[in-house]
PAGUPA-832561 format. One line per 2 residues: number of its first residue (from 1); their letters; for each residue x, y, z of C-alpha. Coordinates in Angstrom, 2 decimals, m for minus. Each point is the difference from the previous one (the first is absolute). Example, Ala and Ser with C-alpha at 12.3 -4.5 7.8 and 13.67 -1.06 7.14 Angstrom:
REM PAGUPA-832561
1	as	12.30:m4.50:7.80  1.37:3.44:m0.66
END
This chain:
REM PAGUPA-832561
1	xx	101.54:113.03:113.73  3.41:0.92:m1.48
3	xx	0.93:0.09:m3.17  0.35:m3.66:m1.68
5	xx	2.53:1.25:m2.47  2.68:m2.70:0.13
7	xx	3.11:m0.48:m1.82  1.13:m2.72:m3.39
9	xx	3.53:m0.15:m0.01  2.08:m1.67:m2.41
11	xx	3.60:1.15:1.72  2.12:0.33:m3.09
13	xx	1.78:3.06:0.18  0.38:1.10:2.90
15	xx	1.62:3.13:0.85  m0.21:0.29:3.75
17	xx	m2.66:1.90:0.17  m2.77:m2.99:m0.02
19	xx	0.60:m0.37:3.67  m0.68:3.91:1.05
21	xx	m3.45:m0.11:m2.76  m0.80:m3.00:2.24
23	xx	0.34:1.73:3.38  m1.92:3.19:m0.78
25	xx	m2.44:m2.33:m2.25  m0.49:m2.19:2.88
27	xx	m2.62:m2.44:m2.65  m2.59:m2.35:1.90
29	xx	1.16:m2.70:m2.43  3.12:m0.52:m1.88
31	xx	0.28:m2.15:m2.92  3.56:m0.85:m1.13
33	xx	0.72:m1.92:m3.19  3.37:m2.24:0.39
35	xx	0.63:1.04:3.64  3.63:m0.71:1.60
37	xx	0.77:m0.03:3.60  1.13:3.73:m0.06
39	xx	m3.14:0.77:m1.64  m1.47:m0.65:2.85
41	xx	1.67:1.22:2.60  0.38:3.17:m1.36
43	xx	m4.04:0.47:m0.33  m0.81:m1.37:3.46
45	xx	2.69:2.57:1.56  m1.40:2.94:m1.91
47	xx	m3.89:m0.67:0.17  m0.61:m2.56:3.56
49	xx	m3.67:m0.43:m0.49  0.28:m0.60:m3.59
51	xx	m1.32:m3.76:m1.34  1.41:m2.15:m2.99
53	xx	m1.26:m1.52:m3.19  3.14:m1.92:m1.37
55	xx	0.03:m1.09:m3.99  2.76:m2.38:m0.86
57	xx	m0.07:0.92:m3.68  1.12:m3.57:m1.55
59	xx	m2.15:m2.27:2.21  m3.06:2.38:m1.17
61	xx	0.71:m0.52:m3.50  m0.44:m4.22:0.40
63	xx	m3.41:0.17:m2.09  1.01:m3.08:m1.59
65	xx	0.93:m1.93:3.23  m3.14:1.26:1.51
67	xx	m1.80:m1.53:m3.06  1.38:m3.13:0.37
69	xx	m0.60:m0.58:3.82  m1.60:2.71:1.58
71	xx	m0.59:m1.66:3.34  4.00:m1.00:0.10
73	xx	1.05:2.96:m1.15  m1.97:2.35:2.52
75	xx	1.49:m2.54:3.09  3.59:0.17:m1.92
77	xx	m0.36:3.73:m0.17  m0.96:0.60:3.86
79	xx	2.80:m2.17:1.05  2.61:2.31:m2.19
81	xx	m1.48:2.89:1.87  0.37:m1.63:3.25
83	xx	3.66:m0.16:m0.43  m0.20:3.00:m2.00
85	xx	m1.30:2.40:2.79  2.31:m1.47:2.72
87	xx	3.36:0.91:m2.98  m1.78:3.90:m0.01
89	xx	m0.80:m0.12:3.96  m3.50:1.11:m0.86
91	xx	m2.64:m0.59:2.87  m2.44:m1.94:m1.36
93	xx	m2.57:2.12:2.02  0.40:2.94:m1.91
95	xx	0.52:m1.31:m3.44  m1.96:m1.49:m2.68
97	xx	1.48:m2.59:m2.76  m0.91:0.41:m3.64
99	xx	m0.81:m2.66:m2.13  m0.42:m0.08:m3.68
101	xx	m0.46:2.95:m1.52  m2.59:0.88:m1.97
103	xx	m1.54:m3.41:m0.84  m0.54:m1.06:m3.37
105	xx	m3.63:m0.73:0.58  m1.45:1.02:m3.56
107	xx	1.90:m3.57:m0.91  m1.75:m3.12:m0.14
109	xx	m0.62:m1.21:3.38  2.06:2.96:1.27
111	xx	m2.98:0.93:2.38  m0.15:m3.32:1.98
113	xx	4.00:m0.96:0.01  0.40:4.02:1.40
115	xx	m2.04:m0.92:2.52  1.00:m3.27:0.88
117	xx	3.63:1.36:0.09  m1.35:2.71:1.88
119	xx	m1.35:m1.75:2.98  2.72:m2.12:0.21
121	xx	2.37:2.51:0.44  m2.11:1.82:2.42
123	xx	m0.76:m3.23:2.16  3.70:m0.99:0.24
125	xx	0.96:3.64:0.44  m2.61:m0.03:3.00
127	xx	1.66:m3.34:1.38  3.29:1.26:m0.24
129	xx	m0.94:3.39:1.96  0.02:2.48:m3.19
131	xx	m2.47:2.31:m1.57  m0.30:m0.06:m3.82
133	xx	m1.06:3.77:m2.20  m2.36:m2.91:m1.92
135	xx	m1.12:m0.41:m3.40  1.72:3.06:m1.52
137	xx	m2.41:0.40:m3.09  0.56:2.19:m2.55
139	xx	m1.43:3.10:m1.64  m3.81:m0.85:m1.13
141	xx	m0.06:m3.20:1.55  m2.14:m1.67:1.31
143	xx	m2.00:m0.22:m3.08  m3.35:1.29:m0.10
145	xx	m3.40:m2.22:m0.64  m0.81:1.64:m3.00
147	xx	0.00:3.40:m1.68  m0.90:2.85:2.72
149	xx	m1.07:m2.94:2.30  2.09:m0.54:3.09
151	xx	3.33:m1.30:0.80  0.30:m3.55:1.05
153	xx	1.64:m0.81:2.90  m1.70:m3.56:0.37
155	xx	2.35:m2.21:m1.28  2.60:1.48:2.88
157	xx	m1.86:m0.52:2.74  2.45:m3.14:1.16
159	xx	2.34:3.20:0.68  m2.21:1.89:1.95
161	xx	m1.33:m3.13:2.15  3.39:0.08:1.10
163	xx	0.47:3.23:0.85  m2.70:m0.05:2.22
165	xx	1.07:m2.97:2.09  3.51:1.28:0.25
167	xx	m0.80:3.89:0.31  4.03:0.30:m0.69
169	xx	m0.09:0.45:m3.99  m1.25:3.01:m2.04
171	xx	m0.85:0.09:m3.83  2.23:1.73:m2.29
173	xx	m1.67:1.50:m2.92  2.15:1.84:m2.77
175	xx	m1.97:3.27:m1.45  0.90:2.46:m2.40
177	xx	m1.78:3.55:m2.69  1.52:1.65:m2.05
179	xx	0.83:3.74:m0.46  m4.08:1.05:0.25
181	xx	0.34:m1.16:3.74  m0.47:m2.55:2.62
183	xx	m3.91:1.01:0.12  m0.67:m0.13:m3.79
185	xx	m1.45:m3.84:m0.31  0.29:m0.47:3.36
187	xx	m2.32:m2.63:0.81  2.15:m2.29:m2.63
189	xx	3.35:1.81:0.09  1.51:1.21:3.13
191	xx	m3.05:m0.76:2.36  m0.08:m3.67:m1.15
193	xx	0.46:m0.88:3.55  m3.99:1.69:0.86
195	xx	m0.96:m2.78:m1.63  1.45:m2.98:2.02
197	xx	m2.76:m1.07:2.57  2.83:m1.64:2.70
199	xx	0.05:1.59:2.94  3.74:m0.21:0.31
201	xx	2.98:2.07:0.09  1.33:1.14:m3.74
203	xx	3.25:1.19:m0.48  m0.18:2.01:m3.69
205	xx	3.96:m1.14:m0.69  0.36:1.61:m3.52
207	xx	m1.69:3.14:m1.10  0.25:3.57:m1.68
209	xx	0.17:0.45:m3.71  0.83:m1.99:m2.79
211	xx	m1.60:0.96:m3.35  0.04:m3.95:m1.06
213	xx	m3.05:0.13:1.75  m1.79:1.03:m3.14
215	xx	2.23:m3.11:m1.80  3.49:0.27:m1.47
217	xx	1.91:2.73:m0.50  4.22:1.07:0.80
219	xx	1.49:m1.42:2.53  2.48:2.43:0.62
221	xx	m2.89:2.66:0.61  m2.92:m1.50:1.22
223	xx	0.37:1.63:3.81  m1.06:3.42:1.60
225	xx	3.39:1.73:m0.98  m0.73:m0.33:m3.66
227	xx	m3.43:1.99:0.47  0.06:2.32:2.90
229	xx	1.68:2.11:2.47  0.05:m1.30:3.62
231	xx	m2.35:2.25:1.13  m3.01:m1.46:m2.35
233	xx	1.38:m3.67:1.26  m0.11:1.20:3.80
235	xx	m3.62:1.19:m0.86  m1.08:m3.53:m1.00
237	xx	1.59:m1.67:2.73  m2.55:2.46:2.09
239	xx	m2.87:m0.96:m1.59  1.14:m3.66:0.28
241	xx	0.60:0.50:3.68  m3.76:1.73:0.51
243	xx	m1.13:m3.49:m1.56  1.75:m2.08:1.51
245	xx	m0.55:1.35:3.34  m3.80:m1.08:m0.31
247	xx	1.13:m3.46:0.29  1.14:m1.48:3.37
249	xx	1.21:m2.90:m1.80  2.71:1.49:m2.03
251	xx	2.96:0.03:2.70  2.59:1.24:m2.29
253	xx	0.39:1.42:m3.85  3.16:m0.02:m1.46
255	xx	1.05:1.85:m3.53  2.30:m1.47:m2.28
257	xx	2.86:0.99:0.78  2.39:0.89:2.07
259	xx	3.30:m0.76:m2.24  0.21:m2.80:m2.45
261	xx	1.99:m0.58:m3.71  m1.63:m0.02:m3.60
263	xx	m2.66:0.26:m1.05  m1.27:1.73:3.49
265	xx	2.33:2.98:m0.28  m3.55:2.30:m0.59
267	xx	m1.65:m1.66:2.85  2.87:0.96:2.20
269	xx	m1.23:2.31:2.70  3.56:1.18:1.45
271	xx	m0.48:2.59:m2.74  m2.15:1.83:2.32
273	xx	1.08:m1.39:3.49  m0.26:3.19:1.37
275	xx	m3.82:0.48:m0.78  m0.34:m3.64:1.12
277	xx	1.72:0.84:3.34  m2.15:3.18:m0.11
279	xx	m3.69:m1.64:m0.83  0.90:m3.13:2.67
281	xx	0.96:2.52:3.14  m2.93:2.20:m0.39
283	xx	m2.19:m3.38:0.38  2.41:m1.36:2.81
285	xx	m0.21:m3.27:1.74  1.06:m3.78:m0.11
287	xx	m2.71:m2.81:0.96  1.54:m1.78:3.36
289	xx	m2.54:m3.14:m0.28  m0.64:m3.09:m1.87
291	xx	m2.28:1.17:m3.06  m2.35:m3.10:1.50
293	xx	m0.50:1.80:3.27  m0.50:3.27:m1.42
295	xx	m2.56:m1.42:m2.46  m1.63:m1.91:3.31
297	xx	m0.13:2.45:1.98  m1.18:3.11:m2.57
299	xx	m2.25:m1.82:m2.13  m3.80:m0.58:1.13
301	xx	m2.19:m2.77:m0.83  m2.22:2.17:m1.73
303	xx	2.87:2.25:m1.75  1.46:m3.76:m1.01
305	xx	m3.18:m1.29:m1.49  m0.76:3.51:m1.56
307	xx	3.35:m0.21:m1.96  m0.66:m3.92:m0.95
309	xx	m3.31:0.90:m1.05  1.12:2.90:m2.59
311	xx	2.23:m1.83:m1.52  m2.38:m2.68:m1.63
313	xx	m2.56:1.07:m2.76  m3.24:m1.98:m0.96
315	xx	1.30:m3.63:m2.52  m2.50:m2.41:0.90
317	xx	m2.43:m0.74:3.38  m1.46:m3.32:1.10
319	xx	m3.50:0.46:0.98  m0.23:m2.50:2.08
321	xx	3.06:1.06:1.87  m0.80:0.86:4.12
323	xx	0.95:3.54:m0.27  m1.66:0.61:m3.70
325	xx	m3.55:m1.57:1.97  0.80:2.75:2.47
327	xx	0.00:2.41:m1.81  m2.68:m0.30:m1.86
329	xx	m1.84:m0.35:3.40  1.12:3.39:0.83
331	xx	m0.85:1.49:m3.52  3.59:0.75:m0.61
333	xx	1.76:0.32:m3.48  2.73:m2.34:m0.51
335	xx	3.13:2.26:m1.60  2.78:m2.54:0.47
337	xx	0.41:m3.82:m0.40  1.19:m2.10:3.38
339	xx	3.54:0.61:1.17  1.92:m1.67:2.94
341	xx	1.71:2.04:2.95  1.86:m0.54:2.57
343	xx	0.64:1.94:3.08  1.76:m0.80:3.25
345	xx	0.26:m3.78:m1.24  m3.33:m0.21:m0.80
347	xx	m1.34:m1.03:m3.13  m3.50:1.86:m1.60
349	xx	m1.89:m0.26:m3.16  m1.49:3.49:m0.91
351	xx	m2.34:1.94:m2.57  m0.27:4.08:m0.64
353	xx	m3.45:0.73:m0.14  m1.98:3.47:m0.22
355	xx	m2.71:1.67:1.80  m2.74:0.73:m2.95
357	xx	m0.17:3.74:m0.38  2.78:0.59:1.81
359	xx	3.83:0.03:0.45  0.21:m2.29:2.82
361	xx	2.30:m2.95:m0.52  m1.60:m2.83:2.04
363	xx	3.16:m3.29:m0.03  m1.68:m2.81:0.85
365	xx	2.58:m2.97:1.08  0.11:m2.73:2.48
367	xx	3.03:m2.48:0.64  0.89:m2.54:m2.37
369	xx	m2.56:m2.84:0.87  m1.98:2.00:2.13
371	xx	m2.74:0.32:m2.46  m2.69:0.49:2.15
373	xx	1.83:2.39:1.93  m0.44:3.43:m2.43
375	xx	1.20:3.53:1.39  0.37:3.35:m1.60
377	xx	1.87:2.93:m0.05  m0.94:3.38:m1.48
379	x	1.61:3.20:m0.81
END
């Protein structure tokens, strides 16, 4: 596959230029904050194949509408971007709306009324013919079950339910490190996203560094430029892109970003647009099909239900559960709790077990209901 390096664009000042970055870029996805008509003309003529994630900056900020009535307000915001993407003469085919942006969903009741505004936005988007970039969640978020226990994607699973009927929307998850590297607590930091058990497309629409990652700090200096040359910051966008490249799932990653106004100015990667054009044409290559298909169609059943199982760690087991009875019938040691997947529209209930005195992973699942019905699947 070709590189998933894709571009965040907040088109402030430009300079002329943008459009010739764009043409040798040539970025699977790219993500433009405030986008006008010209906007998008100008990208589609320099980079064809190129697909759209579309942010209108004040509708994302409507936490407090979203609050209020999060089923109205994800129907009232796919109807704006009905009318919205006909003004910009985007083809809904190729682009994805943006919601609310980063969520407020450490707030009380922010988990349920995100996803409640989610779905809603996602369902009308669907009847209305558009795709949605969905749930945009920040930096550390989800929250995890505990300390050093996994994260918990649970309470979302409304979001993905719909995502797998539709197959048209991906997840967007924001993730960011700070100057010691995207690698350096990776599983919590940058490589969040490992630990999501949907087997749907992710977009990773904000990333790179930002030293408030380690809590509060200046503003004015909390991006790459204020720590490093661009040669150490093209290094970590390697290692990212090794990572990320083990993932089928992750479609596009985007770094934060390509222009923007205070307090982003050391975020900014047009300081080193020539290394970005540089590191992007060695890797070459734009994705030509929906991120849906490509997942479909290069994702097994076993490589799917490998990654679900990975990404859930032992919290509690029901011995009296089918699969647990199986297992135990087998001689097998339990080393995860139950966990649902999905896969081609179907719906399973699964458990990570292990071979004793061995490294074999034995998954034992059958479909949701099916209980009698047990299977495995080793590696």
């Amino acid at each position: 596959m070709s590189t998933r390096k894709s571009m965040h664009w907040i088109p402030i000042h430009t300079d002329g230029y943008d459009k010739e970055v764009i043409k040798v870029w040539k970025p699977p996805v790219i993500k433009i904050i405030d986008p006008s008509w010209q906007h998008i003309v100008d990208a589609r003529a320099a980079s064809p194949n190129s697909w759209f994630v579309l942010r209108d900056h004040p509708l994302s900020e409507q936490h407090e509408d979203m609050f209020l009535d999060p089923v109205g307000t994800g129907k009232r915001h796919a109807e704006r971007w009905d009318q919205r993407l006909w003004e910009l003469n985007a083809d809904p085919e190729r682009t994805w709306i943006s919601g609310i942006n980063e969520p407020h969903v450490w707030e009380k009741d922010g988990i349920p009324k995100t996803v409640d505004y989610t779905v809603s936005l996602m369902e009308e988007a669907d009847r209305r013919g558009l795709q949605v970039s969905a749930l945009e969640i920040g930096h550390g978020w989800p929250a995890n079950l505990g300390e050093d226990l996994p994260v918990n994607w649970e309470p979302y699973d409304a979001i993905r339910e719909v995502m797998m009927r539709t197959r048209r929307h991906v997840l967007e998850i924001h993730s960011y490190w700070d100057t010691r590297g995207p690698l350096f607590n990776w599983k919590w930091w940058a490589g969040r996203f490992t630990q999501c058990p949907w087997q749907v497309p992710i977009f990773i629409g904000e990333c790179g560094i930002d030293q408030f990652v380690n809590g509060p700090g200046n503003s004015e200096s909390r991006g790459w430029a204020a720590h490093m040359d661009s040669n150490a910051y093209m290094d970590q966008w390697h290692h990212l892109e090794l990572e990320v490249s083990k993932d089928l799932r992750v479609w596009a990653w985007m770094i934060f970003s390509y222009d923007g106004a205070k307090p982003w100015g050391t975020l900014d990667i047009r300081q080193c647009r020539d290394k970005v054009l540089q590191y992007v044409e060695r890797a070459g290559g734009t994705q030509i099909v929906h991120p849906w298909a490509f997942l479909t169609t290069q994702l097994t059943f076993g490589q799917a239900l490998k990654a679900a199982a990975e990404a859930h760690d032992v919290i509690s087991v029901n011995p009296d559960a089918a699969l647990m009875k199986e297992g135990r019938r087998k001689n097998l040691l339990y080393t995860s709790n139950e966990f649902p997947f999905s896969f081609n529209g179907i719906n399973y209930v699964c458990q990570r077990f292990m071979e004793p005195f061995s490294n074999v992973v034995t998954i034992l699942f059958c479909i949701t209901g099916q209980w009698e019905k047990v299977m495995s699947h080793s590696y």
